[in-house]
N, C-alpha and C positions, 0 to 999 in steps of 0.2 A: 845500854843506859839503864841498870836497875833500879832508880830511882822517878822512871816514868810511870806518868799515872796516865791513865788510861784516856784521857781527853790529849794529852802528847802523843798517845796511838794515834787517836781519832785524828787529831793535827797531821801528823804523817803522813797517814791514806789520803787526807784533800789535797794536800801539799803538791803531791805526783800528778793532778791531773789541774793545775791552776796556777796562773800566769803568778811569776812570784810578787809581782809589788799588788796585786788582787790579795794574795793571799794574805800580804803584810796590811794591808787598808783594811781588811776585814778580822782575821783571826790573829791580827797581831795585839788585838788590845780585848783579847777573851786571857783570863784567868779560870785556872779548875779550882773549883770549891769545894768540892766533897762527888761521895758515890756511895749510894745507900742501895746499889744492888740492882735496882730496874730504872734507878734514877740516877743522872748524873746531875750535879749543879756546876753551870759555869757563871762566872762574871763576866757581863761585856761592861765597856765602857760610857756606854752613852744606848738609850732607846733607839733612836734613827739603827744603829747596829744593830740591837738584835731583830729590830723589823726586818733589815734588809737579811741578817740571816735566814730568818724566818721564813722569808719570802722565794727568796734565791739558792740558798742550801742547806733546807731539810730535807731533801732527800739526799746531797753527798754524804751526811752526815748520818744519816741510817746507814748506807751503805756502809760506810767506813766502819758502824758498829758491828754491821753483819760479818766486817771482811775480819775483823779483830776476836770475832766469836761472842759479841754483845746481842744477838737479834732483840729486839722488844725493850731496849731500853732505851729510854726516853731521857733526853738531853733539854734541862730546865735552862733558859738564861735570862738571868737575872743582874737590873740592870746595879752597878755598883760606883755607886755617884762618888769618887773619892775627889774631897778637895771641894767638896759643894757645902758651900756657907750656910746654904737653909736646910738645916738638918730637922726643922718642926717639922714637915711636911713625912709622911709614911706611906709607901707604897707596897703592894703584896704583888 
């Protein structure tokens, strides 16, 4: 697949050790956003998600960096409201 970016790596390596409808509930509505080197950015779809990412698997997700030759990079998720009516509102 040469047009994988490196959070579909990252995707990969969870993927083998995670029940597949876990895997689809949780990493099925993250989107890659960019990669600036020590930093990846992904989209989740909803806060409740990247909480539970957060909470549940930041370390699969080191690991999977380490196993892809990422050590030390740090996976941002950011939450990306698409289809949300109140677009006043700004979050960092």
């Amino acid at each position: 697949m040469p047009d994988a970016t490196v959070w579909d790596e990252v995707l990969s390596k969870i993927r083998t050790g995670l029940d597949a409808e876990d895997f689809r509930r949780w990493f099925g509505a993250t989107t890659y956003a960019s990669d600036a080197g020590d930093q990846i950015t992904v989209w989740v779809a909803s806060e409740a998600i990247r909480r539970h990412l957060l909470t549940h698997f930041e370390r699969a997700i080191d690991e999977a960096l380490i196993a892809i030759g990422r050590p030390g990079t740090h996976v941002r998720l950011v939450v990306a409201e698409f289809g949300d009516e109140d677009e006043d509102e700004e979050t960092s």
